[in-house]
MARFI-263527 format. One line per 10 residues: number of its first residue (from 1); their letters; for each residue x, y, z of C-alpha. Coordinates in steps of 0.5 Angstrom, whole numbers, plus 500, padded with zeros to 3 digits. Example, Ala and Ser with C-alpha at 12.3 -4.5 7.8 and 13.67 -1.06 7.14 Angstrom:
// MARFI-263527
1> as> 525:491:516; 527:498:514 $
// end
This chain:
// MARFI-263527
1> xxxxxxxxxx> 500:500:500; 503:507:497; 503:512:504; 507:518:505; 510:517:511; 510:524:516; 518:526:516; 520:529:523; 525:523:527; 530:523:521 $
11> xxxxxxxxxx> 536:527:525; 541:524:528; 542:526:535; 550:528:536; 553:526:543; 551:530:549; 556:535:551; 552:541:556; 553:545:561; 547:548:566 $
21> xxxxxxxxxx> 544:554:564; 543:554:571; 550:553:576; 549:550:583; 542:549:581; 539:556:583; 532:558:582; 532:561:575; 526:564:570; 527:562:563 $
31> xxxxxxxxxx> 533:563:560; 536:561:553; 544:561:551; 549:557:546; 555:554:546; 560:549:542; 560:542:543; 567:539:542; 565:532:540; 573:530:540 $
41> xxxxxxxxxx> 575:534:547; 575:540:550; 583:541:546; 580:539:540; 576:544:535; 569:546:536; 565:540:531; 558:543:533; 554:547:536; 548:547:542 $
51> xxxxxxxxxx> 543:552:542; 538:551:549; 533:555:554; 533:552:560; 529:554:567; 530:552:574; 524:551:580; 526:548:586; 533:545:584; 530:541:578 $
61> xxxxxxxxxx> 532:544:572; 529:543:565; 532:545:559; 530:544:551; 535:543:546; 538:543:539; 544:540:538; 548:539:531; 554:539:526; 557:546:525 $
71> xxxxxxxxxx> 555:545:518; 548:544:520; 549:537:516; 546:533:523; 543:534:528; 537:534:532; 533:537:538; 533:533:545; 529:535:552; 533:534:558 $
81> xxxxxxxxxx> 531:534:567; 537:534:571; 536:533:579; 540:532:586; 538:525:586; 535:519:581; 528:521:580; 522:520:575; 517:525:572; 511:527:568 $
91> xxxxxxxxxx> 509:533:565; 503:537:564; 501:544:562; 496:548:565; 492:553:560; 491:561:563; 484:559:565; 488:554:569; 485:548:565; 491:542:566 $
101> xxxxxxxxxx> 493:538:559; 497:532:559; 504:534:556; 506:527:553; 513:526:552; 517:520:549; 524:516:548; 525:517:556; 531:515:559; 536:516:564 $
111> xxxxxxxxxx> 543:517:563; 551:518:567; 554:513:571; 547:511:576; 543:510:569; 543:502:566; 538:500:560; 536:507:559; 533:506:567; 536:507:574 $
121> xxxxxxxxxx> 541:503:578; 539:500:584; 543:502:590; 545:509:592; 547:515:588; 554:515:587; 553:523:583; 551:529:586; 547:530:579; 542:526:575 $
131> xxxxxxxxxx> 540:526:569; 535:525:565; 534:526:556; 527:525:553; 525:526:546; 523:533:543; 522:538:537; 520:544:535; 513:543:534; 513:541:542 $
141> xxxxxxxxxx> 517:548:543; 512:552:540; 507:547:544; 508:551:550; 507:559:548; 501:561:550; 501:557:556; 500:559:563; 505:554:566; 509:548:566 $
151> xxxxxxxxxx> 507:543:572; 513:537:573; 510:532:576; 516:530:580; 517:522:583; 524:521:587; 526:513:585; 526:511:592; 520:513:594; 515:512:589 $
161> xxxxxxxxxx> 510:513:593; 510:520:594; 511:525:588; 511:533:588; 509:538:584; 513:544:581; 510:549:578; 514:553:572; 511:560:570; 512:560:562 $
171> xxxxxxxxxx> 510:568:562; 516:569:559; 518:562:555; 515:565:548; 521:571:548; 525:568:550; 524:561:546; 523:567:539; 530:570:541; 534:563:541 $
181> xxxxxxxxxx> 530:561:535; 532:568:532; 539:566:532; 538:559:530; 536:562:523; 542:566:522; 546:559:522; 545:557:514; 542:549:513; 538:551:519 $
191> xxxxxxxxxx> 531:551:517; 530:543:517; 531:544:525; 525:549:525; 519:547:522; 513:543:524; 509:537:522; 504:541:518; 508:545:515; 512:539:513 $
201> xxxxxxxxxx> 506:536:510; 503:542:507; 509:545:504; 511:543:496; 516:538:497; 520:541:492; 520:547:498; 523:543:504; 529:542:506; 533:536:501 $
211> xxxxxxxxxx> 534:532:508; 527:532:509; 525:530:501; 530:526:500; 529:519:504; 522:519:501; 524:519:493; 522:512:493; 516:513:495; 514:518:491 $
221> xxxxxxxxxx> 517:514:485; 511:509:489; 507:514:488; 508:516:481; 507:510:478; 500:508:483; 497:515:480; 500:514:472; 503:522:473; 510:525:473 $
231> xxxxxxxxxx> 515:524:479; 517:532:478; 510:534:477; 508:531:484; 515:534:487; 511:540:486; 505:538:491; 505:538:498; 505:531:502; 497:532:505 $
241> xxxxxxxxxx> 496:534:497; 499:527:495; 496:523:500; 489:526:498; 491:524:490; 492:517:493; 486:516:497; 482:520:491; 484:514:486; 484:508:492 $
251> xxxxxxxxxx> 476:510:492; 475:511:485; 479:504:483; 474:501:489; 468:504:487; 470:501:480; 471:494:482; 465:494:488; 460:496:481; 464:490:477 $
261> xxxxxxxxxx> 462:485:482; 455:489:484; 455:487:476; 458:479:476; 453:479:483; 446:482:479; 448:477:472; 448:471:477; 441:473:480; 438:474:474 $
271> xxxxxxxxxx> 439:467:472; 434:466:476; 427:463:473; 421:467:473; 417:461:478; 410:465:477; 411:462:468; 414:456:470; 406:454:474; 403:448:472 $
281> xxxxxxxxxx> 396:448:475; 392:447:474; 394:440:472; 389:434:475; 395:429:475; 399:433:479; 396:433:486; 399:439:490; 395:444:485; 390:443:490 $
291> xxxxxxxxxx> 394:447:496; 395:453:492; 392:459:497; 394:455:503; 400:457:507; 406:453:508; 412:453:514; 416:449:517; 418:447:524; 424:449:528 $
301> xxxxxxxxxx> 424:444:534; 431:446:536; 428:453:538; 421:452:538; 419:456:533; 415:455:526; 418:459:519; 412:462:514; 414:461:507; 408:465:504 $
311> xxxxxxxxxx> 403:463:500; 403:458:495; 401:460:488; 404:455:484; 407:448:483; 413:448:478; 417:442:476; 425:443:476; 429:437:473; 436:434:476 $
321> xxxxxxxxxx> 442:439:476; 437:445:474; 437:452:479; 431:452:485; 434:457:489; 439:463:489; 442:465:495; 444:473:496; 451:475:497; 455:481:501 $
331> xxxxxxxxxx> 459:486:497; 461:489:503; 464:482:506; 466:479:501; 461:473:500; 459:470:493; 452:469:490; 450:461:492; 447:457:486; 442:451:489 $
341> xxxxxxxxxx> 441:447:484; 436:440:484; 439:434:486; 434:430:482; 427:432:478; 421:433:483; 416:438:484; 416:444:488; 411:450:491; 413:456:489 $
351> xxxxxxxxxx> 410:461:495; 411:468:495; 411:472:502; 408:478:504; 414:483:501; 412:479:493; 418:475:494; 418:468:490; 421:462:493; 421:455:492 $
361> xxxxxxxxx> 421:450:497; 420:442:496; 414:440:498; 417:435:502; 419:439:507; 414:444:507; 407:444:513; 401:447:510; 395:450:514 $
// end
């Protein structure tokens, strides 16, 4: 199945090298800064640059980043809490008119030497700071402008039965997110690093960033050949739009192949006889004639219970191998016309019922009143 998929986890993070906006963990409002990375140590040359803005409420400090080659080439964004002690968390922000919303976060895990598997060590801490990383992008940093407050639900891991909630005012995050966002921009090869998903998918592909585009061109291969158009032309339209095509020609071949099979389903029914021509009373060798009017039914002993045929209107001969009866299919589920057909010549009422549907039943197995 030909699907565009959302473009947006295609960065590849680069190690973490961060100092704390926030020395000795002091209570500090929103604050943004950036700063090298010196992927290879502090004496080799810088390789990349972080950018981040970080607050801090009582000894818990959250900060929000992106990291990436000087050259812009790599990198990604990458949400960090740092604590005293090994600790867990849960976010939620809170609305000006203090209505609460869960903030969901992914891809947690902690790390430094009390971290294992992406979790903590049993035992004692053996360093005097914690940390813990968290997947994160802009579209998540643009999620907390306009809001009132950011609430860290925080739970230390040796005592999970209590946890506390810290409240970190977001008056003047907006600020200062625009001014880091500001000196981002200014790096050349940027822009991947601050778009988000709706604009991904709304922007002509052609328009994106080639990191972006690029790992779909076999998609959009897949998805030329499915809509029988020119790669290059699609290359014009955005994802959204290209999605929509795709389920535009997905329901117009359905509809096409639901009327072929409505058409083979309708040719099988019309093989039906018409039982009223095929009548023939009155005929004086042909005993049953003499029911016709009468109702028939069948019992159901297992449920206690009779079935009422109708009305017989006629006695009609079908011959060994012909068709007595044609049981409806289901387009939607897939199931096909049954076609019954006489094991051997005999006799059969033809009853119709109250809707002037006509059937024929065998008059063995039919009880009259």
């Amino acid at each position: 199945m030909i699907k565009l998929k959302h473009i947006l986890s295609w960065l590849i993070f680069t190690t973490i090298f961060f100092t704390p906006f926030a020395a000795n963990a002091q209570d500090m409002d929103w604050q943004w800064g950036e700063e090298p990375i010196h992927s290879q140590g502090k004496d080799m040359p810088a390789d990349g640059k972080l950018w981040g803005i970080a607050a801090v409420k009582d000894g818990i400090q959250i900060t929000f980043r992106l990291e990436a080659k000087n050259d812009m080439s790599v990198g990604g964004w990458i949400g960090d809490i740092r604590a005293p002690e090994k600790f867990y968390v849960k976010f939620r922000l809170m609305n000006h008119d203090d209505h609460q919303v869960y903030f969901k976060v992914e891809g947690a895990r902690a790390i430094g030497p009390d971290a294992q598997s992406g979790g903590w060590k049993d035992g004692p801490a053996t360093a005097s700071q914690q940390s813990m990383t968290f997947d994160f992008n802009w579209e998540k940093a643009l999620k907390l402008k306009g809001k009132k407050s950011l609430i860290i639900n925080y739970t230390e891991a040796d005592n999970k039965n209590e946890s506390i909630d810290i409240v970190i005012p977001l008056e003047n995050y907006a600020a200062k997110l625009s001014e880091m966002e500001a000196a981002i921009r200014a790096v050349p090869g940027s822009r991947k690093f601050l778009l988000t998903d709706a604009e991904i998918r709304t922007m002509p592909i052609n328009h994106l960033p080639v990191e972006i585009s690029a790992p779909i061109i076999k998609e959009l291969d897949e998805a030329a050949e499915f809509l029988g158009r020119d790669k290059h032309d699609l290359m014009k339209l955005s994802f959204e739009a290209i999605e929509d095509l795709i389920a535009d020609q997905k329901q117009a071949k359905w509809k096409a192949a639901r009327a072929a099979k409505k058409a083979e389903h309708q040719a099988i029914y019309d093989q039906t006889p018409n039982w009223r021509d095929l009548n023939v009373c009155p005929k004086s060798d042909v005993s049953e004639c003499k029911n016709i009017g009468r109702l028939g039914y069948q019992e159901d002993s297992w449920f206690n219970m009779e079935y009422d045929y109708g009305k017989i209107i006629g006695v009609v001969w079908r011959p060994e191998g012909s068709i007595i009866h044609i049981y409806g299919g289901s387009l939607d589920y897939g199931v096909e016309p049954e076609i019954v057909r006489a094991k051997s010549g005999q006799y059969y009422y033809a009853l119709e019922d109250d809707q002037g549907n006509v059937e024929l039943q065998s008059i063995k197995s039919i009880q009259l009143r």
